[in-house]
N, C-alpha and C positions, 0 to 999 in steps of 0.2 A: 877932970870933969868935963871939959869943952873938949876934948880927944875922946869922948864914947859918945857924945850928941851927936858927933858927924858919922860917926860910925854903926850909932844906931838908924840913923835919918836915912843911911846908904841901906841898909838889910830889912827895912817895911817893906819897898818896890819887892824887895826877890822873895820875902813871904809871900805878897801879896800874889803876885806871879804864880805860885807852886800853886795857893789856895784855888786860883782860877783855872790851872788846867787840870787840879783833881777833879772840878767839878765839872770841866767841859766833858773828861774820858766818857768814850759810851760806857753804857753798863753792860760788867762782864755775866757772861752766864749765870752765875753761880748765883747774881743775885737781880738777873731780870725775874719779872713776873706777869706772865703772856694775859691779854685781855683782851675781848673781844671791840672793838672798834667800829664797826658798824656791816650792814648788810645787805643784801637785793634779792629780795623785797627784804622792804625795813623792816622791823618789830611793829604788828600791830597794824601793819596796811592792811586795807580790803583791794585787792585786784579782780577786774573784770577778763584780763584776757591772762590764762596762765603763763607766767615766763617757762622759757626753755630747760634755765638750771638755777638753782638755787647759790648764791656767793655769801660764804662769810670771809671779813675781812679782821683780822687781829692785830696788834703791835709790835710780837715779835715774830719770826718766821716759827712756822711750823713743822714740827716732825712728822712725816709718813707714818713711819712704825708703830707710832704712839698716839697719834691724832684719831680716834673715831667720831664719823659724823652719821646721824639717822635722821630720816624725812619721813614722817607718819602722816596721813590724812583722816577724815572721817572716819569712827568706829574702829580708829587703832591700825589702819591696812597702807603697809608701807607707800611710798610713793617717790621711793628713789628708781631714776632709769638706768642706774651705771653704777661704776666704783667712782669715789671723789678723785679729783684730781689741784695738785699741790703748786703753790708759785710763790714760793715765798713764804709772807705771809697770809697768803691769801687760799684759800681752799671754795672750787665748786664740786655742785652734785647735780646730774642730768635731772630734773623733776618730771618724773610722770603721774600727772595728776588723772583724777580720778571724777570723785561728787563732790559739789558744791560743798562750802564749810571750811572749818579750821584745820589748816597743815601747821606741825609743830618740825621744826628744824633744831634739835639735839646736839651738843657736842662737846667732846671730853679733852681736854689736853695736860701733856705732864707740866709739873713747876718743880722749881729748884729745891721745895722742902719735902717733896715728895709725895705731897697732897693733889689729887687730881683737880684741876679748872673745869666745872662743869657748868653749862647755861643751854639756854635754849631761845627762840627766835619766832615769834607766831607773826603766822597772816592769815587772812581769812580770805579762799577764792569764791566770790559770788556767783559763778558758772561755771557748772559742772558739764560733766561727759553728756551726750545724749542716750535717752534712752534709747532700746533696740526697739523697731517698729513692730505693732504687732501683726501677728501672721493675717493673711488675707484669707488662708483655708478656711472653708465655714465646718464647724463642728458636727460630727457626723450624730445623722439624726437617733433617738435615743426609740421615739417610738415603738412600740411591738407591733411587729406584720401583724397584721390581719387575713388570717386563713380562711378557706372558703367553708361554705357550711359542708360536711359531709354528709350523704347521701345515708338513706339508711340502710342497713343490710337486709338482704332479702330473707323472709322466713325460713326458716327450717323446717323439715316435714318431720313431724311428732313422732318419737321412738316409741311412744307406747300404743302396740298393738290394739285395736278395736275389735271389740266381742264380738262375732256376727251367732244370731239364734239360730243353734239346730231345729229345724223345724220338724224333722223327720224324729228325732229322739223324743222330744216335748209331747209330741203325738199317741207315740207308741205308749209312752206315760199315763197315757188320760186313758187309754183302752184298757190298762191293766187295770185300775182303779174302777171304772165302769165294770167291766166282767168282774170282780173280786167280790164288788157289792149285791150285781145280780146274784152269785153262789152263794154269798150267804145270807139271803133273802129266800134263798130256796129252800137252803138249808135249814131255816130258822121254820120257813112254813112247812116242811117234811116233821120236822119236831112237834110242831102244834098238833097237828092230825095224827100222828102216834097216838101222842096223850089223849086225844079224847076218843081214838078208837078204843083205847085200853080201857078206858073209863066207861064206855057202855055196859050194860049187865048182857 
């Protein structure tokens, strides 16, 4: 009995020992689990001057191959300037910002059970792009010219011939008419004086 007390009182230290450096070892792949750690711009700032690129920072380093990141601005219209670039754990993206409002910063990475780490990173830029000046041309006028009055055209001379009176025909008319009446005025007084010569005894 007093020969296993010393013998057990010796083998605590060198459990105790193992327990401490299983729990010092990093954690192997197999059962890290990658998390986002923070960002520039953080989650949820409002910034007045755009930064350059966008940084997420994670806990364990990241994969190239398997790491996608997306920067959207206003109305869905991307606002990345480049491809990301990798350090570790650290990944940036060129930001080329746009109009004023919320950019959201996207990003997928693998984990050991197979299931995709997906999050996302919002800030809101209070100054946007400028708008494009507008043009100095003045709009061409719409008015209708105003034509001069036209003149009017000159008459035409009437196609339709103008009667002139025979005077010579009209004439000779009225003479046949006069002599036809005087003949049988003769005529008619040659007949009466017949008759009443016959009629004498």
């Amino acid at each position: 009995m007093g020969g296993r007390v010393p013998r057990l009182a010796r083998a605590v230290p060198v459990l105790v020992g193992v327990a401490l450096g299983v729990a010092l070892l990093p954690a192997t792949p197999a059962f890290a689990h990658n998390s986002l750690t923070g960002s520039n711009p953080v989650n949820g700032a409002k910034v007045a001057t755009a930064p350059a690129k966008v940084e997420l920072r994670f806990l364990a380093k990241l994969d190239p191959g398997r790491t996608k990141i997306t920067v959207v601005g206003p109305d869905n219209i991307p606002a990345a300037g480049g491809a990301p670039a990798f350090s570790g754990s650290r990944v940036s993206v060129p930001f080329s910002p746009g109009a004023a409002g919320l950019y959201i910063v996207g990003y997928q990475l693998p984990s050991s059970d197979g299931h995709p780490i997906k999050g996302e990173v919002r800030f809101t830029l209070t100054t946007g792009t400028a708008a494009a000046p507008p043009s100095a041309t003045p709009p061409a006028s719409t008015a209708p010219a105003t034509t001069p009055p036209s003149s009017p055209a000159p008459a035409s001379p009437s196609a339709t011939p103008v009667a002139v009176a025979d005077t010579g025909d009209t004439g000779r008319g009225w003479l046949w008419a006069v002599g036809g009446l005087v003949l049988l005025a003769a005529l008619a007084t040659g007949l009466v004086l017949r008759r009443r010569r016959s009629a004498r005894p």
